[in-house]
C-alpha positions in Angstrom: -23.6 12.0 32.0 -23.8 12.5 35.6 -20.7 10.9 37.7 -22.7 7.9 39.3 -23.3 6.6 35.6 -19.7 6.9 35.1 -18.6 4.6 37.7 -21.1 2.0 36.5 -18.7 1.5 33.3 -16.0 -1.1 33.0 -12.6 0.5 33.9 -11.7 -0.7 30.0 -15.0 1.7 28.8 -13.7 4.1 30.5 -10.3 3.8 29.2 -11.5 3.7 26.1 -13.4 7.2 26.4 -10.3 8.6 27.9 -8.4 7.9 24.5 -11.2 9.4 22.5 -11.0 12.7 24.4 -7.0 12.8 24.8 -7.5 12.7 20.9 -10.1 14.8 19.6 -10.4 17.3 22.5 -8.4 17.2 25.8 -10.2 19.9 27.3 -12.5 17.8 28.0 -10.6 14.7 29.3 -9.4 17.2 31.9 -12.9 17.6 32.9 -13.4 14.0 32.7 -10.6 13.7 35.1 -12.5 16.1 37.7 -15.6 14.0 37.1 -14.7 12.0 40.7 -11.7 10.1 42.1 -12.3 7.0 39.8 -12.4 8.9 36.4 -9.3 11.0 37.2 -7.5 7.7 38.7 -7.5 6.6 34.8 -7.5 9.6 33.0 -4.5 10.5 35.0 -2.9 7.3 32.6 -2.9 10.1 29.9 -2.1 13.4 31.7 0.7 12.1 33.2 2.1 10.1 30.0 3.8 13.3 28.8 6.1 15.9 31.1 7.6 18.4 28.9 10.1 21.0 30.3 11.0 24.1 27.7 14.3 25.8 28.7 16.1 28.6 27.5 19.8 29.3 28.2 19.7 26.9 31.5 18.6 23.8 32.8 14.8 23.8 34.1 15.3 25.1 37.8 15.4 23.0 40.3 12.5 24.6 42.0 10.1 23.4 38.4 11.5 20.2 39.2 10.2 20.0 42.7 7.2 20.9 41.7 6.2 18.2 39.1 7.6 16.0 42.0 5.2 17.0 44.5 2.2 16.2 41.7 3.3 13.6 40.4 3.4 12.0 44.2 0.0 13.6 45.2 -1.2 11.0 42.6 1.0 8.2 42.3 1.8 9.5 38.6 5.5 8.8 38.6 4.7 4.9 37.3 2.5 6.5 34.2 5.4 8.4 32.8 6.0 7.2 29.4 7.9 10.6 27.7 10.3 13.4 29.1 10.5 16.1 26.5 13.4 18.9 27.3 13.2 21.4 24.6 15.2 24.2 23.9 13.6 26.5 21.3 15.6 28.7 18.8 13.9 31.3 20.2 13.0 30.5 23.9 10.8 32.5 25.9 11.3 34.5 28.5 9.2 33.4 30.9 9.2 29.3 31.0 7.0 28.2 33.5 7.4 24.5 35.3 4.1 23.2 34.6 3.8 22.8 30.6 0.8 21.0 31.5 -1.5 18.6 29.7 -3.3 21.0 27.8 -0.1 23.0 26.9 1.3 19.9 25.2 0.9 20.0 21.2 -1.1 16.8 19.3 1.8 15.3 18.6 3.6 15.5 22.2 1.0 13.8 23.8 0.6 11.4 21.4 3.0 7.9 20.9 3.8 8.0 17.1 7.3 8.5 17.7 8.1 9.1 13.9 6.2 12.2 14.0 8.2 13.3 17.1 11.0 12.6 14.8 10.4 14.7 11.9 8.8 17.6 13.5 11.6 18.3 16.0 14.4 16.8 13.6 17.3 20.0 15.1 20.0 20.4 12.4 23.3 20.8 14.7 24.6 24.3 14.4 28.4 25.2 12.8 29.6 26.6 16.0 30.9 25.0 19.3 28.2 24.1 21.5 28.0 24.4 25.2 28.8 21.1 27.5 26.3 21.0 30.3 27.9 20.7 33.9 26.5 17.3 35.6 26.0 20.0 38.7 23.2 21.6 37.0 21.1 18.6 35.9 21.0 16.7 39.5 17.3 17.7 39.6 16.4 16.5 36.5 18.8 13.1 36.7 16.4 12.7 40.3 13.7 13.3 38.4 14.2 10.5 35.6 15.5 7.7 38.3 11.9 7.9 40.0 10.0 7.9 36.2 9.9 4.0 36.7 8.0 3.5 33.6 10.0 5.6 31.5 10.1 4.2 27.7 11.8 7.8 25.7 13.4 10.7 26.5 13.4 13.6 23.9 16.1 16.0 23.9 15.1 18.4 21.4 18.2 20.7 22.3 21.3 22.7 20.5 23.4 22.0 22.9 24.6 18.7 24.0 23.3 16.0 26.6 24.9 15.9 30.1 26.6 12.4 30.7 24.9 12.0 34.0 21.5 12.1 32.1 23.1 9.2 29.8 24.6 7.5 32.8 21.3 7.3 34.6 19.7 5.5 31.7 22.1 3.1 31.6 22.2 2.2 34.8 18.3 3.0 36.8 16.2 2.6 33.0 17.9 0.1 30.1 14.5 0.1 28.0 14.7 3.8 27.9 15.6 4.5 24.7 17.1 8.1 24.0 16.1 10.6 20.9 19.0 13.2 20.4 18.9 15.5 17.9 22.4 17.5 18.1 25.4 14.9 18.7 27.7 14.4 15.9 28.8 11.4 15.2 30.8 12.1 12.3 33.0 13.4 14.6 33.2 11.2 17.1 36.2 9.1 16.4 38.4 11.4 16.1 40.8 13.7 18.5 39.9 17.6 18.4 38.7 20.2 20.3 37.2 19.8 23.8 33.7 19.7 22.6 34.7 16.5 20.3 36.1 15.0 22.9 33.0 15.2 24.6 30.9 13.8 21.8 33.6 11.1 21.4 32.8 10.4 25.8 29.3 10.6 25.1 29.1 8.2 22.3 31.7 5.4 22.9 32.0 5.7 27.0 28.4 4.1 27.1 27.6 2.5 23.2 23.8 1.6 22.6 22.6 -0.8 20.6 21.9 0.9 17.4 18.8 0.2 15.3 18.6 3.4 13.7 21.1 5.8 12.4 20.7 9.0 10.0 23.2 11.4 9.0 22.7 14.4 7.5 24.2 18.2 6.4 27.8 17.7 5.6 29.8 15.2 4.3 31.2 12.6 5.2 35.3 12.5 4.8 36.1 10.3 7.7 36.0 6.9 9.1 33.2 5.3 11.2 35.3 2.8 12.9 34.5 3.4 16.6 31.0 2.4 16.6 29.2 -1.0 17.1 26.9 -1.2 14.0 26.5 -4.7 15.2 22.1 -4.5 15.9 21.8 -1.8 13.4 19.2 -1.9 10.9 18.7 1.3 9.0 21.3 3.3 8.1 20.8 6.4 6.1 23.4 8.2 5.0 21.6 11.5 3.8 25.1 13.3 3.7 27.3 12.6 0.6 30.0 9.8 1.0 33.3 10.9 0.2 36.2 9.2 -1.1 38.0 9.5 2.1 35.9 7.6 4.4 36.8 4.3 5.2 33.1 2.4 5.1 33.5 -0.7 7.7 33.7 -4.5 6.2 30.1 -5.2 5.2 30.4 -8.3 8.2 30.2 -5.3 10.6 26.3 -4.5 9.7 25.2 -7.9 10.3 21.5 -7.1 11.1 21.3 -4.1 8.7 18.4 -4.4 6.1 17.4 -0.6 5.2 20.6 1.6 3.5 19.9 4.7 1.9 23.5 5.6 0.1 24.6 8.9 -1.3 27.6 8.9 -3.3 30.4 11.7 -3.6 29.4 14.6 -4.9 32.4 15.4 -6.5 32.8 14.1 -10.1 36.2 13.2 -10.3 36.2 10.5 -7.5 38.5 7.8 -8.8 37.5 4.2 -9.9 38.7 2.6 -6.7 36.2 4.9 -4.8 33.3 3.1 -6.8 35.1 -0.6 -6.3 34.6 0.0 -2.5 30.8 0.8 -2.8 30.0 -2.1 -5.2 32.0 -4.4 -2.3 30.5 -3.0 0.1 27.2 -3.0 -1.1 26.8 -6.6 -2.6 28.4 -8.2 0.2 25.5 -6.7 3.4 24.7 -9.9 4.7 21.1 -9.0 4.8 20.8 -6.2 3.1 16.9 -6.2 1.6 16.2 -2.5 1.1 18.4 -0.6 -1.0 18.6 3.6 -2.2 21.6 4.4 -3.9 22.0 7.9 -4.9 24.2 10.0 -6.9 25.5 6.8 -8.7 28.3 7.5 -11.6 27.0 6.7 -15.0 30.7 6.3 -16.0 31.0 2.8 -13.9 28.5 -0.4 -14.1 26.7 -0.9 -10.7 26.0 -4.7 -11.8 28.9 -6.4 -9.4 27.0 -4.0 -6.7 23.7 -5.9 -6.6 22.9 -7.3 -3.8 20.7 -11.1 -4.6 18.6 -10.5 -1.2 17.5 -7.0 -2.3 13.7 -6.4 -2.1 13.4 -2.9 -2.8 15.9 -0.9 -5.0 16.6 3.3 -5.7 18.6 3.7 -8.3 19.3 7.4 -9.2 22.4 8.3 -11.2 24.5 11.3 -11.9 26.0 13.1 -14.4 29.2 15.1 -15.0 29.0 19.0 -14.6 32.9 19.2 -16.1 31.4 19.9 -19.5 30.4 16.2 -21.1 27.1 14.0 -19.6 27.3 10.7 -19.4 24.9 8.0 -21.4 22.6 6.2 -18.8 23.8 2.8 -19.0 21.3 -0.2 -19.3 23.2 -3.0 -18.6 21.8 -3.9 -14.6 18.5 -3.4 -16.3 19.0 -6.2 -18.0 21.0 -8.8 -15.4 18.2 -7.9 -12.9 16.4 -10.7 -13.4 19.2 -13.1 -12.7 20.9 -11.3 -9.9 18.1 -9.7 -7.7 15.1 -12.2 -8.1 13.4 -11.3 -5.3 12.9 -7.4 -6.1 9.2 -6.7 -5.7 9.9 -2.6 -5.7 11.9 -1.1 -7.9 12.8 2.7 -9.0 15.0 3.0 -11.9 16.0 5.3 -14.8 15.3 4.7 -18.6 16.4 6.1 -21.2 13.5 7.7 -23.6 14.1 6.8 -27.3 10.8 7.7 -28.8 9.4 4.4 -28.1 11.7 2.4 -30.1 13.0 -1.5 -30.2 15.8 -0.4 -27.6 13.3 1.7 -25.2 11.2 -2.0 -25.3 13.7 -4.1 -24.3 14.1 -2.5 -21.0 10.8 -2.7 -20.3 10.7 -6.3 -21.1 13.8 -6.8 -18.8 11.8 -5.3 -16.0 9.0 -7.7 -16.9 11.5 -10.6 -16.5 11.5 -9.9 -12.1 8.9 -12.6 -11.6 8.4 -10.8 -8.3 8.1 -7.2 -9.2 4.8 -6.0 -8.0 5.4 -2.0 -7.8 7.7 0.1 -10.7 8.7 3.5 -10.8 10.2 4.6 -14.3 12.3 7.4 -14.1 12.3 8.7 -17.7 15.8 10.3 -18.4 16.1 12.4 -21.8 19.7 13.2 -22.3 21.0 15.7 -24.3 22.1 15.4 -27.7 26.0 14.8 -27.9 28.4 17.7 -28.7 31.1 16.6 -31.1 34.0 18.8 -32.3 35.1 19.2 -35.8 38.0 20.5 -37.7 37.0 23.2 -40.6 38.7 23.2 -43.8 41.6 24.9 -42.9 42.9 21.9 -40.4 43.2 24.9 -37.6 39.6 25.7 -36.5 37.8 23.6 -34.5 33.8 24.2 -34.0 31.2 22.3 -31.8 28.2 20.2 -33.6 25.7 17.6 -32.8 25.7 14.4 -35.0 22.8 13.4 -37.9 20.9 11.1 -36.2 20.8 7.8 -38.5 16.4 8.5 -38.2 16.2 12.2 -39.1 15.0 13.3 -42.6 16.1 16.0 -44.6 14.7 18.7 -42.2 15.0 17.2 -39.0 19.0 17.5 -40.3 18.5 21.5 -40.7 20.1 23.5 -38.1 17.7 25.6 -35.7 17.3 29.1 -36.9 18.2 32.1 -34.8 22.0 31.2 -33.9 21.4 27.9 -31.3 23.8 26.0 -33.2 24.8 23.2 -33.6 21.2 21.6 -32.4 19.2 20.4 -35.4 15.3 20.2 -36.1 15.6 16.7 -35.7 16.9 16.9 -31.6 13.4 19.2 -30.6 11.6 16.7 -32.4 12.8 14.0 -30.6 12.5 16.1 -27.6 9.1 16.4 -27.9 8.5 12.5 -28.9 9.9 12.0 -25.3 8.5 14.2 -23.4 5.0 13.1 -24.9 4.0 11.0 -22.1 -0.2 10.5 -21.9 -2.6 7.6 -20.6 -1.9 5.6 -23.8 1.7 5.4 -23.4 2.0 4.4 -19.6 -0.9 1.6 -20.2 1.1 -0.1 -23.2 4.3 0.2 -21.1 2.4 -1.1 -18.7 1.1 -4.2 -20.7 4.6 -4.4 -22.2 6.2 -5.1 -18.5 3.5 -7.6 -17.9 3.3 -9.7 -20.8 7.1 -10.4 -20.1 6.1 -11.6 -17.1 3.6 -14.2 -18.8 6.7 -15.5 -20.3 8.6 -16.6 -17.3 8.2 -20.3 -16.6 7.3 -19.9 -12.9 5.5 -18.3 -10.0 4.9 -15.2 -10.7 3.4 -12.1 -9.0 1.7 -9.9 -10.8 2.6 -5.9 -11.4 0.4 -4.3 -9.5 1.3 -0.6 -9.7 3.2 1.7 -12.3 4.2 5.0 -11.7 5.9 7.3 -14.8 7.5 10.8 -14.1 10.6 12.5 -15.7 13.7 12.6 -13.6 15.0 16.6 -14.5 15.8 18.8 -16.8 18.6 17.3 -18.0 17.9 17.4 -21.8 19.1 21.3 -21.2 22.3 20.8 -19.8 25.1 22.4 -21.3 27.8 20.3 -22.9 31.0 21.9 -23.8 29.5 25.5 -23.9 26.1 24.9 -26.0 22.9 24.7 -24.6 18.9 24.2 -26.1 17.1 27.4 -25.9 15.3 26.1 -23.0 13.2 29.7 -23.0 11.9 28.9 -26.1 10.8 25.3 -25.4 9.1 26.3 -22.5 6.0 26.9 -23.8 5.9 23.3 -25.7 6.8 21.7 -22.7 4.4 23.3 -20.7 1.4 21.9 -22.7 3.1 18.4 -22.8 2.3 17.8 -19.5 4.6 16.8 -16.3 4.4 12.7 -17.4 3.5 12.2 -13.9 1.1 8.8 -14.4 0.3 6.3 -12.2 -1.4 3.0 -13.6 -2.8 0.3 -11.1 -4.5 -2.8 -11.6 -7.7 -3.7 -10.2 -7.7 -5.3 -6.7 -11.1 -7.3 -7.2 -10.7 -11.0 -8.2 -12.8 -10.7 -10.9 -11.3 -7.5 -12.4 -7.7 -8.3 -12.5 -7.4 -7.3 -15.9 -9.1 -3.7 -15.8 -6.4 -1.2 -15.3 -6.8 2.1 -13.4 -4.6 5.0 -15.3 -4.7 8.3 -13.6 -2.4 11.5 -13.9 -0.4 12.7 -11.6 -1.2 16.9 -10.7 1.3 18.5 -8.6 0.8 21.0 -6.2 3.4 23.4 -8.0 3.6 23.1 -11.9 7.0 22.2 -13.1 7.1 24.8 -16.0 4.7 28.2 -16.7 1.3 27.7 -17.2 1.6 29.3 -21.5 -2.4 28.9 -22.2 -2.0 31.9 -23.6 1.0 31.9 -25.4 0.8 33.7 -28.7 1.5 31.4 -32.0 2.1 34.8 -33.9 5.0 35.5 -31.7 5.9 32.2 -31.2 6.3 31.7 -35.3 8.3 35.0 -35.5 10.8 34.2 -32.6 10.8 30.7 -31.7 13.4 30.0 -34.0 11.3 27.1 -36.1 10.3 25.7 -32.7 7.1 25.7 -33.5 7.0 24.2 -36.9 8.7 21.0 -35.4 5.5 21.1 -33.3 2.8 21.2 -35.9 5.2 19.0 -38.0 4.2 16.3 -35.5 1.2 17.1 -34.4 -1.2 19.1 -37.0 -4.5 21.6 -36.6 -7.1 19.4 -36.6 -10.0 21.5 -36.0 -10.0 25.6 -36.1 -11.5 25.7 -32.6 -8.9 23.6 -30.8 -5.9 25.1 -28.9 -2.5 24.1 -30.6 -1.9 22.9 -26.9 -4.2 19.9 -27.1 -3.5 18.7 -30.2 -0.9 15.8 -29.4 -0.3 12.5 -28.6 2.1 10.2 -27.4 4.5 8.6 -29.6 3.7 4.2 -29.8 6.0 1.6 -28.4 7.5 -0.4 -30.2 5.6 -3.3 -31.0 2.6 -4.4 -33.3 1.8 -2.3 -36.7 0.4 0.7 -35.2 3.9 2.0 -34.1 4.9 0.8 -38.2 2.3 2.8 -39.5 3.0 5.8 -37.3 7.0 5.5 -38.4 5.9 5.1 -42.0 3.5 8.4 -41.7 6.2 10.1 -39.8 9.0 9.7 -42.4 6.5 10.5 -45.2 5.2 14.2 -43.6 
C-alpha cells in the first residue's frame, strides 16, 4: 500500500493496524513507522510505550540515558511512555548497549498484560546481603523518570535493591505510577538488623503505598507484620508457611481484603493455640470472599474458621510425619451448608470408603450449597491403622492392622511374603478406591445434584465436577510398617490417575446431558506396566494379584488383565446391593 493510501485512513484505522503489527510482527510496524511522518507520528504510540535498560554490575550510564533523551525529544515520545524496565540478569552481558530498542524487546515487554510480566520475571531474593544503590549513581535515571509524564509502571527486575531517590520521585513527580519490585523483603522489614534491613525497613515504611497486592514466598514466616498498612489490600498470599511465632494483625486491619491464600506451619507439633489464632483470624476478615487454606491440621476442626461471606474455598489438609496419620475429618463438610451459603467453588477432600452410606452423605452435604456451581473432590485414601498388641507373654509388643467389620475370611488373611500386619482385605479396598472411571464420577455427580433438588429454594445448578486423588498417602508409613508400594505399582498403574472432569451441558435445551471426560496428564503418575508379566507377578507379588482377579475376573482370553475392571457403585439404589451381595459371596 503506497504511503498516499495510507494517509487517506482514519487516524483510528491506522491505530488499529499499528496494534495488529506490534502483535503479530513488529518488524513491520517499524516499517510502518518509516512509511511518512503521519504513520510513524502514531506508530511511535507503540515504540515508545516500552524503554528497557539491561544492566550488569552498575547503573545504566549516564551517557545511555542521554541518549534515549535526545530520541525521545526528537519526537515528542516522552508523553507515550507507559513502562521503564531496568533488568539485571543473573548473567548480564558484557556489552549492554543503551538502545534495547523496539525490536529488541521480547512479546511480553512490549505488551500490557502485566500478570505475565509478573510471572516471567518473578526474581527469588538471594540468601546473601545485597548491595544498596548510592542515590549518586541513579540521578540520570531519576531525570529520566520525572520527564516520563505518562508513566503508569516501573519494572525493577533486579537482585539488588531499589534506590530511595527512584521511590521518592514516584511519590512526589508520578503518584499513579505504580512500582513492581521483585527483591525487597518485607518479612524483614519491621525489625532492627543489619544495615541492609534497615534499608528495606526505610524503603518500605519511610514512603508506605497503598497495598492491593502482596505475595510472599521462600521462607517462613516467624515474625510479625505489624509495620505495614494492610488497610487497601486485597490479595494476600502467603505462599511461605506461617509459623507459630508470627503475630497475624486483628482481622479489622485487612478491611478491603477479599483473596487469602493461607499456608499453615509446617511443623507438626504447633500447639492448639496456634490453630485458635487462624480460625479467629480467618472467620472474622470483614470481607473475606476467596479463601485457600493449606496445610490445615486434621487433628483440629476448621468449622469455627469458616468465614459466611466465602465464595470460593481451598481446603487441603495435612498429616503427621511423627509416626501416626491423622483421619480426615468430615464434620465442615457437613455444616457447610449452614455456615458458608454463598460458596459457589469449592475444593475439598473426601474420604474414599468404597462407595459406601458414609462416602454418600458427604456428597449429599455438598449437594446441600444451594449455590455451588463448580466442585473439586479431592479423594483421600488413608492408610490402614497400625495398632499395637501384647503377645501371650504380657512382655512383647507387635504392630497389626485391625479386621475390618466388612472383610471375609480371606480379606482377614495376612499378605504373604513378610508385609505384615496388612491383610488381603486393605489391597482390596485399595483398589475399590482407587477405581475411579466415567461411571463413578457421573453418579457422584447426580448424587451432589439431586441434593440440590431437595433444598426448598433458589438454587443454582452444578455445573462442573472435577475428581483426582490428592497423593500417595495410602503408602505412608505408620509406626515403622509400610504397603509394598513396588508391588502395587503395577495395579495402580492400570487403574488409572482418577483425573475426571464432568460438566453439564450449557444449551437450554440440554441441561440434563452431561459431558464426562478423563483427565490425561502430561507426565503419568505411576510406570506405564502394559507389559507387566502375570507369571512373575503370581510368583512375587505376594497374593497381590489374586486380590485383583478376586474383584475383577478374566472375562475373555484376548483381553489384558489391565482392562478388566470397573468402578465400585455408590451407595444407593439395588445395583450397589447386588454388587455387595456378589462381592461377599465370591
Amino acid at each position: 500500500m503506497p504511503p498516499t493510501t495510507l494517509e487517506r485512513l482514519s487516524p483510528e484505522i491506522l491505530w488499529h493496524i499499528c496494534e495488529q503489527l506490534d502483535s503479530s510482527h513488529p518488524p513491520s510496524l517499524v516499517a510502518f513507522a518509516l512509511a511518512n511522518k503521519g504513520c510513524y507520528a502514531i506508530a511511535s504510540g507503540l515504540l515508545f510505550r516500552t524503554i528497557k535498560f539491561t544492566i550488569s554490575d552498575k547503573p545504566p550510564p549516564a551517557q545511555d540515558v542521554q541518549e534515549w533523551e535526545k530520541v525521545l525529544l526528537r519526537d515528542g515520545g516522552f508523553r507515550r511512555v507507559r513502562r521503564l524496565i531496568i533488568h539485571k540478569p543473573k548473567h548480564a552481558p558484557k556489552n549492554t548497549k543503551w538502545h534495547s530498542s523496539y525490536l529488541s524487546l521480547k512479546a511480553y515487554e512490549r505488551d500490557d498484560d502485566d500478570s505475565e510480566v509478573r510471572g516471567l520475571w518473578e526474581y527469588k531474593r538471594p540468601s546473601t546481603w545485597q548491595h544498596i544503590p548510592s542515590n549518586v549513581d541513579w540521578e540520570s535515571i531519576v531525570g529520566l523518570v520525572k520527564q516520563l509524564t505518562g508513566l503508569t509502571d516501573i519494572f525493577y527486575c533486579c537482585a539488588d535493591l531499589i534506590p530511595l531517590c527512584v521511590l521518592e520521585t514516584l511519590h512526589q513527580e508520578l503518584l499513579r505510577c505504580r512500582l513492581h519490585h521483585f527483591s525487597i523483603d518485607l518479612l524483614t522489614c519491621a525489625l532492627t538488623g543489619p544495615v541492609g534491613k534497615s534499608y528495606e525497613r526505610a524503603l518500605a515504611t519511610t514512603h508506605p503505598v497503598p497495598l492491593k497486592y502482596l505475595e510472599l514466598w521462600g521462607r517462613r514466616l516467624d515474625q510479625p507484620l505489624v509495620t505495614f498498612n494492610f488497610s487497601t489490600l486485597r490479595v494476600l498470599n502467603l505462599r511461605t508457611s506461617v509459623m507459630q511465632e508470627a503475630l497475624l494483625p486483628a482481622p479489622s486491619e485487612f478491611p478491603s481484603l477479599v483473596t487469602l491464600v493461607f499456608r499453615c506451619s509446617d511443623g507438626v507439633s504447633a500447639p492448639l493455640p496456634y490453630w485458635g489464632m487462624i480460625l479467629a483470624f480467618l472467620h472474622d476478615l470483614p470481607r473475606l470472599t476467596t479463601l485457600h487454606l493449606i496445610d490445615w491440621t486434621r487433628a483440629v476442626s476448621f468449622v469455627p474458621g469458616l468465614n459466611p461471606n466465602l465464595r470460593k474455598l481451598l481446603l487441603l489438609t495435612a498429616r503427621s510425619n511423627h509416626g501416626f496419620n491423622y483421619f480426615l475429618r468430615d464434620d465442615h463438610i457437613y455444616q457447610l451448608a449452614e455456615l458458608c451459603p454463598h460458596l459457589e467453588d469449592l475444593t475439598v477432600e473426601v474420604r474414599r470408603s468404597r462407595g459406601d452410606a458414609a462416602e454418600v452423605a458427604c456428597y449429599r452435604a455438598l449437594g446441600r450449597l444451594p449455590r455451588l456451581q463448580h466442585l473439586h473432590i479431592l479423594f483421600d485414601l488413608h492408610p490402614p491403622e497400625v495398632i499395637q498388641t501384647i503377645e501371650s507373654d504380657r512382655i512383647t509388643t507387635r504392630h497389626d492392622t485391625a479386621i475390618e467389620p466388612w472383610f471375609d475370611a480371606q480379606d482377614a488373611e495376612y499378605l504373604i511374603g513378610g508385609w505384615h500386619p496388612y491383610h488381603m482385605g486393605h489391597v482390596r479396598s485399595l483398589f475399590i478406591n482407587r477405581a475411579i472411571d466415567a461411571a463413578l464420577v457421573r453418579a457422584i455427580f447426580e448424587v451432589v445434584d439431586a441434593a440440590k433438588a431437595e433444598i426448598h429454594g433458589p438454587v443454582l445448578p452444578l455445573e462442573r465436577l472435577k475428581t483426582s486423588f490428592r497423593d500417595r498417602s495410602f503408602v505412608l508409613p505408620q509406626q515403622g510398617t509400610v504397603l509394598p508400594v513396588r508391588e502395587l505399582d503395577p495395579y495402580l498403574s492400570a487403574l488409572g490417575n482418577g483425573e475426571w472432569i464432568v460438566e453439564r451441558d450449557v444449551r437450554d435445551d440440554a441441561r440434563d446431558v452431561l459431558h464426562v471426560r478423563e483427565v490425561h496428564p502430561t507426565g503419568k503418575p505411576y510406570i506405564d506396566y502394559r507389559n507387566y508379566n502375570i507369571h512373575v507377578a503370581t510368583q512375587y507379588d505376594y497374593g497381590i494379584f489374586g486380590v485383583w482377579q478376586r474383584l475383577w475376573p478374566p472375562t475373555e482370553e484376548d483381553r489384558n488383565w489391565r482392562e478388566v475392571w470397573e468402578s465400585w457403585p455408590l451407595a444407593v439404589g439395588d445395583k450397589w446391593l447386588a454388587k455387595a451381595a456378589q462381592d461377599g459371596s465370591s
